[in-house]
N, C-alpha and C positions, 0 to 999 in steps of 0.2 A: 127670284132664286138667288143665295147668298153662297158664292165660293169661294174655298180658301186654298190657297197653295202652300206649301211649305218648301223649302228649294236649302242645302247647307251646303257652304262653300268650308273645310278647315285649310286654314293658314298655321298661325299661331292664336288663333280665336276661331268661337265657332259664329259663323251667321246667321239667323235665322227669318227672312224678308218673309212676312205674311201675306198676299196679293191677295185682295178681294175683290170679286168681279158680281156685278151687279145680273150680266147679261149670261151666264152660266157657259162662258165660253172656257172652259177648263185647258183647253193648248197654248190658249193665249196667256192666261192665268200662268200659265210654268214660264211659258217664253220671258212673262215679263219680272217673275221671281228671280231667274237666271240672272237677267239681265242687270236688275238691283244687286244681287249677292257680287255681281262681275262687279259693278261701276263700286259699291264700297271696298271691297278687297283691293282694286285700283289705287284707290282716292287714299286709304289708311294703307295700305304697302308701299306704296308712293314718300305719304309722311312718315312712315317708321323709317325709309329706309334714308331719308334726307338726314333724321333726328340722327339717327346712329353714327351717321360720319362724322356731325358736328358734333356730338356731347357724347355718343356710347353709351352702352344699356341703360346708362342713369337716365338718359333722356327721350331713351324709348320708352319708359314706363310712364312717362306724362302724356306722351303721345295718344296710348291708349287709353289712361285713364282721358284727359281732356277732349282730345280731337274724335276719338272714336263715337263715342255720343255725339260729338257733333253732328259729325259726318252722318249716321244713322237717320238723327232727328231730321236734319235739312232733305236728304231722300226721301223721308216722311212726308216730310211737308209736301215738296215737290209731285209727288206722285200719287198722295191720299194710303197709300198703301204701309203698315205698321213693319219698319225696318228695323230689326234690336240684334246684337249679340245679346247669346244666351250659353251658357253652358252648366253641364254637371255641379262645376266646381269654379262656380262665379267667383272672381275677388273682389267683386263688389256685389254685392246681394242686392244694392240700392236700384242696379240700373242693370245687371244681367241675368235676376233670377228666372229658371223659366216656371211656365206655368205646370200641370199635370198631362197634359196635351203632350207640352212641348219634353217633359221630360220623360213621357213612355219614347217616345221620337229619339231626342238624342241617347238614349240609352238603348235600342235598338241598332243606332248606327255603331254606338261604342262595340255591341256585340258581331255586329256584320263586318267590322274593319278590323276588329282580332280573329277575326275568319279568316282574314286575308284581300279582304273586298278594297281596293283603294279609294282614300279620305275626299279624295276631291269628285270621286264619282257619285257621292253617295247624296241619294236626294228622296224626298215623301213627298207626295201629293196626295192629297184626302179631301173628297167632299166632307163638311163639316155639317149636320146640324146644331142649330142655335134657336134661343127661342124667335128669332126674328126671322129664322129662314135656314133655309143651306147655303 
């Protein structure tokens, strides 16, 4: 059985940590999407806000464009589990476009957060079928 969790944390980027669980334990599955979406929002809020005191906006834009992929890929690495900002309105198509999944998702949230829902509460979890499983 193939599970996928989906968990968004917004800051000033959206997150979107994919956790795939082999063992179809779906609580663990969220606990550990959480936990990715926390540890990068750390890791790049941490570097933006370092960048900001020494250079100012100019040098938070390299931040994210540079370090955020980094950051992402190496939880990747780290954990097996596919870590990416994604949003609506990628400024870089290269490395944050999402997929149709993902963009029924963040555009659901867009609609639930001008409801009045707050941004940081708002999260999807979804068994997924694929052809290699759920």
């Amino acid at each position: 059985m193939r599970m996928t969790a989906f968990v968004l944390a917004v800051s000033t980027a959206l997150w979107l940590p994919a956790v795939v669980r082999a063992d179809g334990e779906q609580d663990g599955a969220v606990a550990e999407a959480r936990a990715l979406t926390s540890q990068l929002a750390r890791e790049l809020g941490g570097a933006l806000k370092k960048e900001m005191a020494a250079s100012g906006p100019e040098g938070a834009i390299g931040v994210c464009r540079q370090m955020a992929p980094e950051i992402a890929g190496n939880l990747s690495r780290q954990t097996g589990s596919r870590v990416a900002r994604v949003s609506l309105r990628a400024r870089n198509p290269m490395l944050g476009q999402p997929d149709a999944f993902e963009q029924s998702v963040l555009a659901e949230f867009d609609r639930r957060a001008a409801a009045g829902e707050k941004p940081d509460a708002l999260e999807h979890v979804e068994v997924v079928s694929e052809p290699a499983g759920r």
